[in-house]
C-alpha positions in Angstrom: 40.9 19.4 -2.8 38.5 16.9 -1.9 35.7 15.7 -4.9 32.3 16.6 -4.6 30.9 13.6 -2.9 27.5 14.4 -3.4 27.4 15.5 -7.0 29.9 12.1 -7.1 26.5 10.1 -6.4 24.3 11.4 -8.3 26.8 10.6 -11.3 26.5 6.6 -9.9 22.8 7.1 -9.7 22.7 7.8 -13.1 24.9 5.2 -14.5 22.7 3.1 -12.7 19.5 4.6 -13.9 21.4 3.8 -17.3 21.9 0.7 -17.1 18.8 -1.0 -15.9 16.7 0.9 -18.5 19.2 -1.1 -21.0 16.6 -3.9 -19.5 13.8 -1.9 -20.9 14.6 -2.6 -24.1 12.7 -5.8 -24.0 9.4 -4.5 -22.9 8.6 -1.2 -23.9 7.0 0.1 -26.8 9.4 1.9 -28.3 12.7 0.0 -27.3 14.7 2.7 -29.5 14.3 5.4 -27.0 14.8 2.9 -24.0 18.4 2.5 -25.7 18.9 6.3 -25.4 17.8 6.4 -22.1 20.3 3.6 -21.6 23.3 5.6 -23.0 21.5 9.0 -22.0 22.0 7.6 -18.5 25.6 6.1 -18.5 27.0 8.8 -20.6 25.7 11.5 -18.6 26.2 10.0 -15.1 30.0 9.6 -16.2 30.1 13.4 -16.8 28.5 14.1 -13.2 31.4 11.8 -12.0 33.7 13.5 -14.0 32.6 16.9 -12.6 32.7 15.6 -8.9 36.1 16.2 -9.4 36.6 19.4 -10.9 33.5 20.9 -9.1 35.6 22.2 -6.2 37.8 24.2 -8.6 34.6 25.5 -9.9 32.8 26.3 -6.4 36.0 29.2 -5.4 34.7 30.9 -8.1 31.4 32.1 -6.6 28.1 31.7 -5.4 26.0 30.8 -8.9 28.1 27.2 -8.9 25.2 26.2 -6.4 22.4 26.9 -9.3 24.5 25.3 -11.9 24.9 22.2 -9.8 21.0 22.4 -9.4 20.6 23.3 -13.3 23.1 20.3 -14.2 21.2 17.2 -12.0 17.8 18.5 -13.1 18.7 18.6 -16.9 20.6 15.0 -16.3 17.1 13.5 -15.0 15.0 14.7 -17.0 17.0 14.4 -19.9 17.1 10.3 -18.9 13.1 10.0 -17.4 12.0 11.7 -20.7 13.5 9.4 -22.7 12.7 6.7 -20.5 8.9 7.9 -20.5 8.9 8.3 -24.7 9.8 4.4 -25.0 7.2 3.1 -22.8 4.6 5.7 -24.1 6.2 5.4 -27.7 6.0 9.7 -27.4 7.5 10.5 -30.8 7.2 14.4 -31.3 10.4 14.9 -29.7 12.1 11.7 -31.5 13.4 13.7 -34.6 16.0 11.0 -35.5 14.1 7.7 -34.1 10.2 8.8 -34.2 9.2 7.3 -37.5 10.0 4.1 -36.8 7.8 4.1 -33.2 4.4 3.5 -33.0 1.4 6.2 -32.9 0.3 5.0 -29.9 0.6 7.9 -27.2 -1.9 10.6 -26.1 -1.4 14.4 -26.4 -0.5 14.9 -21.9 2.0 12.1 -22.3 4.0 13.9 -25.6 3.4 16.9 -23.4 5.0 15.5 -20.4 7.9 14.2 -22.6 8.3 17.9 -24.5 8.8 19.2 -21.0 11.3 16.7 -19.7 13.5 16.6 -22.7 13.6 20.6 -23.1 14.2 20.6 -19.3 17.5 18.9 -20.8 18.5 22.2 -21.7 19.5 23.5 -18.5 22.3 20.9 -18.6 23.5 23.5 -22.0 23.4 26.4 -19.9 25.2 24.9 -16.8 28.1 23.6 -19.5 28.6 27.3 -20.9 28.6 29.2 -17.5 31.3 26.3 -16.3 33.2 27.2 -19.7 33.0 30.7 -18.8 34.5 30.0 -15.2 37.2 27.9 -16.3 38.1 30.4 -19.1 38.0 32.9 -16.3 40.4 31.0 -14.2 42.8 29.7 -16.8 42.9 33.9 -17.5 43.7 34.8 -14.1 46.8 32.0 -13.8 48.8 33.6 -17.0 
């Protein structure tokens, strides 16, 4: 079986993505949250690669693999812009571990836009527990 080419790239986009807002660090207002987006983005951009691989495993076992795919690279980006967007706005609600130490400087539509994009993330939860289900299904049906 051939890797998923597609969902391949969009794991390099990411580890791109990750490390250029490494760069960011320098220049934002919050530089602690551009280092999560940096490690957000090359973390999760190696699990998309990693999945490229094992998608087409996943993909015989039925049609709701195309909405976990769609699920998966919407929770990677947003997951990555949100934090991205929190250290140049210095949006701090959602910072639980880091937001003490960042500056009160954003407005409420920007800690909005943030809230949205990180719990967007979560789809990337759901997609991880429907492909644990699937591959507990298919280890089940080899024994």
């Amino acid at each position: 079986m051939k890797p998923d080419i597609g969902l391949a790239l969009h794991g390099a986009v990411l580890v791109v993505l990750g490390l250029l807002a490494g760069f960011a660090t320098a220049v934002v207002v919050a530089p602690n949250m551009a280092l999560a987006a940096h490690t957000i983005g090359i973390l999760q951009g190696a699990i998309c690669l990693a999945l490229a691989f094992l998608w087409p495993v996943l993909v015989a076992s039925g049609y709701r693999m195309g909405l976990t795919r769609i699920a998966l690279i919407v929770g990677f980006y947003s997951n990555w812009l949100g934090a991205l967007l929190a250290s140049v706005w210095s949006a701090k609600k959602m910072a639980f571990v880091s937001g003490g130490s960042m500056p009160d400087v954003s407005v409420q539509w920007q800690e909005t836009v943030v809230a949205v994009l990180l719990n967007l993330s979560l789809l990337v939860l759901i997609a991880f527990i429907y492909i644990a289900y699937v591959l507990f299904r298919i280890n089940r049906s080899d024994t």
